[in-house]
C-alpha positions as MATLAB code, in Angstrom:
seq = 'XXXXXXXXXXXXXXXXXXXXXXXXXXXXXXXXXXXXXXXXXXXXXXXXXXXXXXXXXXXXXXXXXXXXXXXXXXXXXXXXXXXXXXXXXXXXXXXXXXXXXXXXXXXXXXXXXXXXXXXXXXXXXXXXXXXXXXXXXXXXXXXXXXXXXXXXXXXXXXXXXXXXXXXXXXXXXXXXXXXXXXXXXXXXXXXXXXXXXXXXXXXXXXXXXXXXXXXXXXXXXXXXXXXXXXXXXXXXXXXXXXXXXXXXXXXXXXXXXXXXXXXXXXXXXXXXXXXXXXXXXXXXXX';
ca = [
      18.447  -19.255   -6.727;
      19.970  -22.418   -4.946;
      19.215  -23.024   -1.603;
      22.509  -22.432    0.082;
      21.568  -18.515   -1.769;
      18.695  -18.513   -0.163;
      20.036  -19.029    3.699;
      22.354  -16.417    2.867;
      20.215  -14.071    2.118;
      17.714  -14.797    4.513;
      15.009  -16.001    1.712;
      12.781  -19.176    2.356;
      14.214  -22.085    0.814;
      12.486  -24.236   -2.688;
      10.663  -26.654    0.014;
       9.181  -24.053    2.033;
       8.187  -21.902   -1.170;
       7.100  -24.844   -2.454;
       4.574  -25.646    0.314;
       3.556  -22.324   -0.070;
       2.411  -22.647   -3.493;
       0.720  -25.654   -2.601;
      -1.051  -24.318   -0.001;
      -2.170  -21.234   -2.377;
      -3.474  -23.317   -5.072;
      -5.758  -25.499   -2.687;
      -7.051  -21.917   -1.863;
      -7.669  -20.829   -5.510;
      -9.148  -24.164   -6.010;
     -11.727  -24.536   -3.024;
     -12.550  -20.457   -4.545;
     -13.153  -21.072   -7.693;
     -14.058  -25.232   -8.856;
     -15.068  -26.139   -5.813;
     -17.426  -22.967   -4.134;
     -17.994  -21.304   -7.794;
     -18.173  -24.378   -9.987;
     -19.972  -26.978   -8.200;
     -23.372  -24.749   -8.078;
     -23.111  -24.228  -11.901;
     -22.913  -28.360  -11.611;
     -25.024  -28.947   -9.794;
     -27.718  -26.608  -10.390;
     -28.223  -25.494   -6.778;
     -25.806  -25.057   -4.007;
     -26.030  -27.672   -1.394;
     -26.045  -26.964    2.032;
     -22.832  -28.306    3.056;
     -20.711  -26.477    0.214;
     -20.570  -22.798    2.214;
     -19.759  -24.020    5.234;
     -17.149  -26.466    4.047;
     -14.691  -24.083    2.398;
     -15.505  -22.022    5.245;
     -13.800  -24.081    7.474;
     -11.115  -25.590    4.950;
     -10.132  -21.523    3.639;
      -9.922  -20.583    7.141;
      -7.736  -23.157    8.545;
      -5.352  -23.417    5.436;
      -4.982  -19.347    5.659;
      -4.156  -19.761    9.514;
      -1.470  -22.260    8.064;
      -0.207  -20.258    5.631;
       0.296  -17.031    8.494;
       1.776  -19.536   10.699;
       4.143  -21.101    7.946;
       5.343  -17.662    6.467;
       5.213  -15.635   10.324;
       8.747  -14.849    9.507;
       7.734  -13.243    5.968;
       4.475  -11.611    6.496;
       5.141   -8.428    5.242;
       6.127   -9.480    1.958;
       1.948  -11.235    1.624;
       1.108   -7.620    2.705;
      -0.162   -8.949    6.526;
       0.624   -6.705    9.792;
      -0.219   -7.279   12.984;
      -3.903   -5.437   12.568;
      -4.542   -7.940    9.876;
      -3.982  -10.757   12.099;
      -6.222   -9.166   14.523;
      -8.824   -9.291   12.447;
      -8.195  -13.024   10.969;
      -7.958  -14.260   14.393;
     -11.387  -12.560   16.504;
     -13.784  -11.896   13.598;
     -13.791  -15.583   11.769;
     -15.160  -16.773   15.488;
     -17.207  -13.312   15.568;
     -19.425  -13.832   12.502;
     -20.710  -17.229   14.008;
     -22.067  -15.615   16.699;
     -23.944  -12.717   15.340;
     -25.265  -15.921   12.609;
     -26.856  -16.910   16.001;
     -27.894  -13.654   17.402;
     -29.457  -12.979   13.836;
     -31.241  -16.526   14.413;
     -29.561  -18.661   11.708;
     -28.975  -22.642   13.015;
     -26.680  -23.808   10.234;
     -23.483  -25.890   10.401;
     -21.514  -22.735   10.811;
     -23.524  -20.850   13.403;
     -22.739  -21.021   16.602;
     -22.484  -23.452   18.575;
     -22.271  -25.520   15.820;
     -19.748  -27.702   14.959;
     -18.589  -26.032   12.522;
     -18.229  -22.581   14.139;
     -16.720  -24.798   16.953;
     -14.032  -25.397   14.762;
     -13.458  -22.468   13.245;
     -13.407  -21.465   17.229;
     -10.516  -23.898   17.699;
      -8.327  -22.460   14.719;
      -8.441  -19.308   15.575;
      -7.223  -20.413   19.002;
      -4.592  -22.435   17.892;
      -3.184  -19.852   15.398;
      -3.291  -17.333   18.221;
      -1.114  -19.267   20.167;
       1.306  -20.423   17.883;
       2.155  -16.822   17.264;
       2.279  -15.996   20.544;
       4.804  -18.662   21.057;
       6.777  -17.592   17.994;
       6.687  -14.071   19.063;
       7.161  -13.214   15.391;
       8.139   -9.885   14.992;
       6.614   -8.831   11.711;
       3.198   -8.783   13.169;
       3.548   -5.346   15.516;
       0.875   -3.478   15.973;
       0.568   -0.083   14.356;
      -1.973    2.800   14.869;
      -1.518    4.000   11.170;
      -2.421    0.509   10.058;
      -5.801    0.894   12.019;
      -6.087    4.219   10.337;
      -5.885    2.465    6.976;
      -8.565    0.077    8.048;
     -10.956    2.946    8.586;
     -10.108    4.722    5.615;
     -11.162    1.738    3.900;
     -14.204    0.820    5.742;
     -14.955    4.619    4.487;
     -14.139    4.148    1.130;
     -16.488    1.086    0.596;
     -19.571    2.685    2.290;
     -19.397    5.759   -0.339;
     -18.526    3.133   -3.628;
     -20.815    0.586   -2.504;
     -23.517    3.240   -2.182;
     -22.804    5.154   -5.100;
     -23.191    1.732   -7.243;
     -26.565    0.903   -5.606;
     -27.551    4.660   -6.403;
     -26.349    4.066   -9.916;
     -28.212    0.739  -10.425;
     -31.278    1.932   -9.386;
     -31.699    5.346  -11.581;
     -29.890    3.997  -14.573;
     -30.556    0.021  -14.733;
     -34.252    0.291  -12.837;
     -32.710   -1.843   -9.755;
     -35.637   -2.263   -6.999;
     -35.067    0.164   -4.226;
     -34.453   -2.343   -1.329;
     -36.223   -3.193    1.693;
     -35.706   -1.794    4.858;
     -33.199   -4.164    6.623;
     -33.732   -3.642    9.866;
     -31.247   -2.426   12.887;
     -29.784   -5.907   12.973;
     -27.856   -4.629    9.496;
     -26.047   -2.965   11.946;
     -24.248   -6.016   12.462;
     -23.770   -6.594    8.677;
     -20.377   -5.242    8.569;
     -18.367   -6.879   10.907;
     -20.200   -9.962    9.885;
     -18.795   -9.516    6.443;
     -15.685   -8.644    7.891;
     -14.813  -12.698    8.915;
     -17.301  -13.830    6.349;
     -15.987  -13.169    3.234;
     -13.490  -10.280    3.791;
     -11.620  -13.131    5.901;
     -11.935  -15.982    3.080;
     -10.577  -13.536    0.297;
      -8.214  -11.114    1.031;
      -5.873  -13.182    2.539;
      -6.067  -15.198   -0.429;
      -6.316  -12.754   -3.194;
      -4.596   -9.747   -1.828;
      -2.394  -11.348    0.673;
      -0.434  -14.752   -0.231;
      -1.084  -15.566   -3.583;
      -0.328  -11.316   -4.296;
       3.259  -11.994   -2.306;
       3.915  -15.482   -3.346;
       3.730  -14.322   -7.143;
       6.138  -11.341   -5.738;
       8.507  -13.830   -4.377;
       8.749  -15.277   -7.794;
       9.072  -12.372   -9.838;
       6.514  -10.709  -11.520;
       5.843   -7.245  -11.367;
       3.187   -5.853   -8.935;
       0.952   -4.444  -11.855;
       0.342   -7.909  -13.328;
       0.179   -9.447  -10.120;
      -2.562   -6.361   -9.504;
      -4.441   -7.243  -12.374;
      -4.195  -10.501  -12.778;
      -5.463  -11.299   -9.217;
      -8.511   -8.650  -10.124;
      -9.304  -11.711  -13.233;
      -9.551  -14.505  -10.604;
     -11.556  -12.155   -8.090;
     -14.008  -12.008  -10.747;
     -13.670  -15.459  -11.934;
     -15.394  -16.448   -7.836;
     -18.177  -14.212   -8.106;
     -19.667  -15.992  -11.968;
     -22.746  -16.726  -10.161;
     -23.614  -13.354  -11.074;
     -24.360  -14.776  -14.838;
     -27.336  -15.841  -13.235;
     -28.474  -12.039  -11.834;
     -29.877   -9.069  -13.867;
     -27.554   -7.017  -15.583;
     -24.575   -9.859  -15.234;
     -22.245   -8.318  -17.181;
     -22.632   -5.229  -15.275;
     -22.419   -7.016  -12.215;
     -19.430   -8.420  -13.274;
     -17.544   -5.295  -13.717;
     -18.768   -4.103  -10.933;
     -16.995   -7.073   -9.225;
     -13.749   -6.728  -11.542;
     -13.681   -2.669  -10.503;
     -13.881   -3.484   -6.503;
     -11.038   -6.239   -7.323;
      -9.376   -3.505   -8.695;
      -9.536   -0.942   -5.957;
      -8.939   -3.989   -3.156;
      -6.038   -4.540   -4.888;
      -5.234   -1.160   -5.098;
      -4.955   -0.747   -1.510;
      -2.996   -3.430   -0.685;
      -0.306   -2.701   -3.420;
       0.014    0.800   -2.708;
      -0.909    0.625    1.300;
       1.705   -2.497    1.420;
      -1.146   -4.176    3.569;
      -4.705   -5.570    3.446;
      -5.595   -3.947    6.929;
      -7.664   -0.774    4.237;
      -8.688   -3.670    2.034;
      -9.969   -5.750    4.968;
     -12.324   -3.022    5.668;
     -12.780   -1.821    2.333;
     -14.352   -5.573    1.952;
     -16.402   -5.564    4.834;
     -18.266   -2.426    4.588;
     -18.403   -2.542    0.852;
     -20.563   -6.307    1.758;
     -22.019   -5.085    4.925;
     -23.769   -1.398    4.089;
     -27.549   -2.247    3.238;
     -28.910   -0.282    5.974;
     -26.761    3.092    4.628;
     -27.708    1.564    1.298;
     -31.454    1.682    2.021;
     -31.372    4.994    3.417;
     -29.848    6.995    0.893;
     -31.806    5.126   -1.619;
     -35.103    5.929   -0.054;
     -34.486    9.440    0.421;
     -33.750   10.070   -2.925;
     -35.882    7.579   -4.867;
     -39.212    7.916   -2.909;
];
């Protein structure tokens, strides 16, 4: 479609898809070379690696919402999702401190200092945009807690399986600080990969055409491909389908839930239930 099409039908022109793309595939790549590949390299992951696509993922993705705030329901972001990008990327540097972690990216670090400043800045660019594709909406936040929800009971029910069929350990009482775990995990990782997986790359391979099933299962493959550490784990190929079925059901959410507000959540308490984890696990296997 030429670009005089694309002003007419109120499409983003080749340029601005084109930056787009880039801006995807520097997300794929810090993902899956750089934060997946370089510990198979180098035999041990270095200290600066986490906390370098940390900051990199995060301020590319508040790019990306900034560059496409007139498009954001086609990459499956409302106004809940932005929410979340914006408060809990700072939030999870803080409770690193309160849980008494002094790395790079706890705060007040410098890098949780600039992960501070990002959030900021995205904040007000979109205020001063006033974009509106990003209203709130209490059904969204109703998704979100349906998901939250759903990844307690799955993440449980695969620890539960683990242990009686595979001979997992139980594990260890985590304390009340677990309590915390969630929304931790919510701008830890929940924050570095939906957006990416199930948010712009998902609507930026919609924008070009394909079909939501492929795009569905194809960004399921890549999910998986981030998490091959797991070769290294007991039971890796079960821990790898384990990964591919929660890309599936992420992605599941999104597609049919036209958002990543439920997958958001889905993410976070999926990552962040070891204390429910532990209890169920100790009732019934001691």
């Amino acid at each position: 479609m030429t670009t005089q099409a694309n002003i007419a039908y109120g499409l983003p022109d080749t340029r601005h898809r084109t930056i787009t793309w880039i801006c995807v595939a520097v997300l794929l790549a810090l993902r899956l070379p750089y934060l997946t590949g370089m510990p198979l390299i180098l035999g041990s992951e270095p200290e600066w690696l986490d906390p370098s696509f940390q900051v990199t993922t995060y301020a590319i993705i508040a790019f990306l919402i900034w560059w496409e705030h007139k498009s954001l329901p086609t990459f499956n972001i409302d106004g809940l999702a932005i929410a979340i990008i914006v408060l809990f990327k700072p939030v999870q540097t803080i409770i690193l401190a309160l849980w008494g972690r002094t790395g790079w990216s706890s705060f007040p670090q410098p890098g949780s200092l600039v992960i501070l400043v990002i959030a900021i800045g995205l904040a007000v660019v979109l205020w001063k945009a006033h974009p509106t594709t990003i209203a709130f909406s209490w059904k969204s936040l109703g998704w979100f807690g349906m998901g939250s929800v759903l990844g307690i009971i799955l993440s449980t029910a695969v620890s539960l399986f683990m242990i009686a069929f595979l001979k997992s350990p139980v594990p260890p009482n985590p304390g009340s600080t677990a309590l915390l775990a969630p929304f931790y995990q919510l701008g830890y990782a929940a924050v570095d990969e939906e957006p990416l997986f199930r948010a712009f790359l998902w609507g930026a391979l919609l924008r070009s055409g394909w079909r939501n099933l492929w795009i569905w299962l194809l960004t399921a493959v890549l999910f998986t491909s981030g998490h091959l550490h797991l070769l290294n784990t007991p039971n890796p190929v079960v821990n790898l389908m384990i990964i591919f079925g929660f890309a599936l059901a992420a992605g599941g959410l999104a597609w049919r839930l036209k958002g990543i507000t439920a997958s958001l959540g889905f993410h976070a308490f999926w990552n962040g239930s070891p204390l429910i984890i532990y209890a169920v696990s100790t009732i019934l296997f001691k």
